[in-house]
Z-matrix of the N, CA and C atoms (Angstrom, degrees):
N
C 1 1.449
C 2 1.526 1 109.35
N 3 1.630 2 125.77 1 139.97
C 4 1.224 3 119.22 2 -159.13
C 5 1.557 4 100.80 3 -113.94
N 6 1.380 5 116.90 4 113.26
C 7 1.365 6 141.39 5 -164.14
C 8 1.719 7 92.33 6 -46.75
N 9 1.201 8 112.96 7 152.67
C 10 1.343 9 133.60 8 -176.95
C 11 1.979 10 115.58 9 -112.82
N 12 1.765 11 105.86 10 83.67
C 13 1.867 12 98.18 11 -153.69
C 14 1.888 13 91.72 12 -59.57
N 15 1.523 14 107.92 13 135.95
C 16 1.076 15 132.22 14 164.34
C 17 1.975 16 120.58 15 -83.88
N 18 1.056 17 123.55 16 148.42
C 19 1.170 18 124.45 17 -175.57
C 20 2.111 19 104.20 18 -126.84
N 21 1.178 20 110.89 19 -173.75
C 22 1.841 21 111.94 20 -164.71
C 23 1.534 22 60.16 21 -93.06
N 24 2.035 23 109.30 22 147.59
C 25 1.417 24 105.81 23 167.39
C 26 1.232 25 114.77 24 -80.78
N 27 1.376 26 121.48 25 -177.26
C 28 1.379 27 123.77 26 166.70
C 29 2.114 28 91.04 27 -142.13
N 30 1.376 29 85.51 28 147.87
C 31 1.451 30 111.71 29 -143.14
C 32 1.910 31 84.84 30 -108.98
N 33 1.226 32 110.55 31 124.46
C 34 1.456 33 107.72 32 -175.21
C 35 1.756 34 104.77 33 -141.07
N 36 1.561 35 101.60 34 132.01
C 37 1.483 36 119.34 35 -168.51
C 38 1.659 37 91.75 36 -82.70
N 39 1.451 38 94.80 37 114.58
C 40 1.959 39 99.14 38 163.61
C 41 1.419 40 100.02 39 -61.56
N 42 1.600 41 109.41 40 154.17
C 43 1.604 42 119.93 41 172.54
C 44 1.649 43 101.17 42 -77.88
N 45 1.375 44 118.50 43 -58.93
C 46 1.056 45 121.61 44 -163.46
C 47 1.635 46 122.40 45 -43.57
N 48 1.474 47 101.77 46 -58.06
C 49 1.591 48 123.17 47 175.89
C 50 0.688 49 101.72 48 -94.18
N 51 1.627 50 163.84 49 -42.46
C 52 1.717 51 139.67 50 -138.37
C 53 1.868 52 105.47 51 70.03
N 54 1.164 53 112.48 52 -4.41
C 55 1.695 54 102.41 53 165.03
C 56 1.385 55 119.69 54 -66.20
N 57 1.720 56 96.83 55 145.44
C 58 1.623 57 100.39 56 -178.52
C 59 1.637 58 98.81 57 -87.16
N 60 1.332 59 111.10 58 141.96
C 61 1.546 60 112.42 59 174.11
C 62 1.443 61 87.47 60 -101.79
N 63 1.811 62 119.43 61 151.34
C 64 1.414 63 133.04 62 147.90
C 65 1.492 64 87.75 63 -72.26
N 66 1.468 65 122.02 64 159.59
C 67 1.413 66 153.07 65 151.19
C 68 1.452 67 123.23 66 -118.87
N 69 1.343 68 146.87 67 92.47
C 70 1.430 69 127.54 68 -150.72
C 71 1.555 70 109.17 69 -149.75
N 72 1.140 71 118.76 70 4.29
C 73 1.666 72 130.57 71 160.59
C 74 1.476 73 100.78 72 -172.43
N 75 1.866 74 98.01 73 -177.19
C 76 1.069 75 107.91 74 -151.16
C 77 1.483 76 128.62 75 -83.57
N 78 1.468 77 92.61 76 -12.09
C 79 1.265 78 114.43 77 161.54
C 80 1.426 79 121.29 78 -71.79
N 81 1.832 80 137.37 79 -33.55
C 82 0.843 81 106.80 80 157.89
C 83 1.728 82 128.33 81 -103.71
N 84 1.644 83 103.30 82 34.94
C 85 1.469 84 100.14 83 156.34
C 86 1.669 85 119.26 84 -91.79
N 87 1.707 86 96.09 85 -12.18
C 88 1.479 87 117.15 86 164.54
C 89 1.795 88 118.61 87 -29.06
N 90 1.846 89 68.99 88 -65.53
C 91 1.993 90 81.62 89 -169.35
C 92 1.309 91 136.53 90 -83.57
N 93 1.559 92 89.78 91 -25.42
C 94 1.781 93 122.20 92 157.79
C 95 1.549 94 103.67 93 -37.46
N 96 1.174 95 120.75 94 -81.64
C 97 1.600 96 135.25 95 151.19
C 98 1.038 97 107.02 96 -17.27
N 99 0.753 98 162.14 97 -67.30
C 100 1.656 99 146.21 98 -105.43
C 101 2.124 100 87.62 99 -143.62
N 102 1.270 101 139.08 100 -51.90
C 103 1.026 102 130.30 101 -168.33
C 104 1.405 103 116.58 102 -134.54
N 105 1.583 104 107.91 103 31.19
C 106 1.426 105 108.79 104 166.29
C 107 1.718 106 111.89 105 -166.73
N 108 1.461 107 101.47 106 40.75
C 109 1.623 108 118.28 107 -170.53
C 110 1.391 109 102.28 108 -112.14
N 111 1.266 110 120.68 109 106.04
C 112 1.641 111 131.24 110 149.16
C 113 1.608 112 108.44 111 -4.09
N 114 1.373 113 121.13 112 -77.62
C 115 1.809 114 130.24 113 173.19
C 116 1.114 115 119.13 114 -95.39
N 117 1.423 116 133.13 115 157.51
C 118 1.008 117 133.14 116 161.15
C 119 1.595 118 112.37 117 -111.85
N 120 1.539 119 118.47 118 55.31
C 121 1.648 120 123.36 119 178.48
C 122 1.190 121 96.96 120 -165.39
N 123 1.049 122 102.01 121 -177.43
C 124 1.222 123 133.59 122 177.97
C 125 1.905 124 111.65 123 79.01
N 126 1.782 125 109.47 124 156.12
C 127 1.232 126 132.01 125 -149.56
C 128 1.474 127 113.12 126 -37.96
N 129 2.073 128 100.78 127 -50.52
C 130 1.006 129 102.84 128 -156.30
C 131 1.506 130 100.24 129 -85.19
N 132 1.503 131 110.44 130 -29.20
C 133 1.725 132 118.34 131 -170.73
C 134 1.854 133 89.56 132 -48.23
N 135 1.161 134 120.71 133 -65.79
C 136 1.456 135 120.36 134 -156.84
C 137 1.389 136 104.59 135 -72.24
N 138 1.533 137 130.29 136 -22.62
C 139 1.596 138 111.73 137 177.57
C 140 1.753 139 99.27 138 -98.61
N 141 1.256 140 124.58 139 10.41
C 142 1.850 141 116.63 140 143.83
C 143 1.047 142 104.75 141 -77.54
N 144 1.439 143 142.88 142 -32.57
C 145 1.562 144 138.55 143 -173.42
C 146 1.783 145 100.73 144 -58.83
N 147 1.657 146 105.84 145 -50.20
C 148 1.266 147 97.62 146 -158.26
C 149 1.410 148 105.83 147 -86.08
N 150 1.246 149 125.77 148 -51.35
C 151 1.423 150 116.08 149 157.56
C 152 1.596 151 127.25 150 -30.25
N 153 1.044 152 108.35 151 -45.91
C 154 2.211 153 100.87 152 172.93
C 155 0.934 154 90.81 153 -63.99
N 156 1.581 155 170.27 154 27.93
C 157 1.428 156 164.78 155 -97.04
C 158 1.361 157 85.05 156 176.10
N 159 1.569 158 118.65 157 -100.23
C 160 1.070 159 140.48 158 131.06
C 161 1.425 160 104.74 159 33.89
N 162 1.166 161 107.40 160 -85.05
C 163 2.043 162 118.40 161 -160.10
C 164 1.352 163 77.98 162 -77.24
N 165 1.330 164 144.96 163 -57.75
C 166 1.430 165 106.69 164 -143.25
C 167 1.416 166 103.93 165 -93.79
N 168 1.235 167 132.05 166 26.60
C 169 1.533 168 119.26 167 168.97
C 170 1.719 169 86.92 168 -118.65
N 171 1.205 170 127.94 169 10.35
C 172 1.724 171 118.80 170 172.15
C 173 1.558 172 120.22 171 90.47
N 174 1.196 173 108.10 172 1.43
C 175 1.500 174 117.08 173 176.99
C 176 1.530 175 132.53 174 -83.17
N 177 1.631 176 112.52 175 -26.85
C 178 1.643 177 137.83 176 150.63
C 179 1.393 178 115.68 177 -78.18
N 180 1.322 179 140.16 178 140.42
C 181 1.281 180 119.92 179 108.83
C 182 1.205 181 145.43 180 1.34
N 183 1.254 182 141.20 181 110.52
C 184 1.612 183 109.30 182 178.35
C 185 1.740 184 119.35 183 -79.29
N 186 1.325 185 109.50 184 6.35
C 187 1.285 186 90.05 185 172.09
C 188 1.350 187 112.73 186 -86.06
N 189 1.363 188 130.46 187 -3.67
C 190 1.292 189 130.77 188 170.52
C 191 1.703 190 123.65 189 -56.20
N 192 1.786 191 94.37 190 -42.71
C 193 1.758 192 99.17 191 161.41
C 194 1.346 193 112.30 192 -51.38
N 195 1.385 194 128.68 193 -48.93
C 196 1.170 195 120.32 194 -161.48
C 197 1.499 196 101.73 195 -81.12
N 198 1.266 197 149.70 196 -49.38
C 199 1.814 198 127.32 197 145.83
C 200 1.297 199 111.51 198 -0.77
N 201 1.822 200 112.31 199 -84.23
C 202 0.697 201 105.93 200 -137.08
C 203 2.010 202 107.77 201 -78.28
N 204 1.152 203 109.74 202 -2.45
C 205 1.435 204 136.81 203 161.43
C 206 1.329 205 119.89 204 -48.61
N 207 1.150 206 108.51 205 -47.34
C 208 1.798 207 118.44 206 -175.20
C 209 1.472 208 84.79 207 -82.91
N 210 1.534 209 131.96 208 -61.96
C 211 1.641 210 131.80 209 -151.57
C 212 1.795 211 95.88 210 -39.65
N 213 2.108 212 100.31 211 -51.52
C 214 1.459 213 91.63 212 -170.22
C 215 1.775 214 132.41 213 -83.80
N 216 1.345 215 94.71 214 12.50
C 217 1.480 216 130.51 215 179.67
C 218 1.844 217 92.72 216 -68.78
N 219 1.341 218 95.33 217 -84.55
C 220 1.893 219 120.53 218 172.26
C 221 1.541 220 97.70 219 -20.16
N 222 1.798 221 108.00 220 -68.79
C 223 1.537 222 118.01 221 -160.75
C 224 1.524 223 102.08 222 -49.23
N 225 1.039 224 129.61 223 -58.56
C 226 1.414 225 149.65 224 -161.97
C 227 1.567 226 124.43 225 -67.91
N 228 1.486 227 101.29 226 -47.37
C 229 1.393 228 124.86 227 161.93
C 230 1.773 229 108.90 228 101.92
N 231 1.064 230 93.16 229 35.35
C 232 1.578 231 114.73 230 -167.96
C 233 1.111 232 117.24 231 -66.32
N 234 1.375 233 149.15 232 56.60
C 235 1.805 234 143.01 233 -162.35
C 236 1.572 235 96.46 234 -0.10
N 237 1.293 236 117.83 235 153.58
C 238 1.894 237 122.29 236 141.47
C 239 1.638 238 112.64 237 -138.40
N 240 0.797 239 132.11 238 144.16
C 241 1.587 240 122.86 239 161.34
C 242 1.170 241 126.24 240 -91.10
N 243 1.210 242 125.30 241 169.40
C 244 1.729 243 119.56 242 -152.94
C 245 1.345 244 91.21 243 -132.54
């Protein structure tokens, strides 16, 4: 079974509900992105796309998703908790 690299989570307030999402690899900053993101543009949104890319074929770190995760957090204006 092929280990899944984990990152420290970062804890993100949905707009819609006020639910806290866990965030904890790159797969689920994947889906975060893709089916629960305010925009679908901008710099940082699309270089987290390509970076979770990245980690899951073994070529990143995965803590790099999670950088580049918060950057599109910032871009977006997305609450996170610390």
């Amino acid at each position: 079974m092929k280990r899944v690299p984990r990152f420290a989570p970062v804890y993100v307030v949905r707009n819609h509900t006020g639910e806290i999402r866990t965030v904890g690899t790159a797969d689920e900053v994947w889906k975060t992105l893709l089916d629960d993101w305010p925009m679908e543009e901008g710099n940082c949104f699309l270089s987290a796309l390509l970076i979770c890319l990245d980690v899951q074929r073994g070529e990143r770190p995965a803590e790099e998703a999670r950088v580049a995760f918060i950057a599109a957090a910032v871009e977006a204006g997305v609450p996170l908790l610390s």
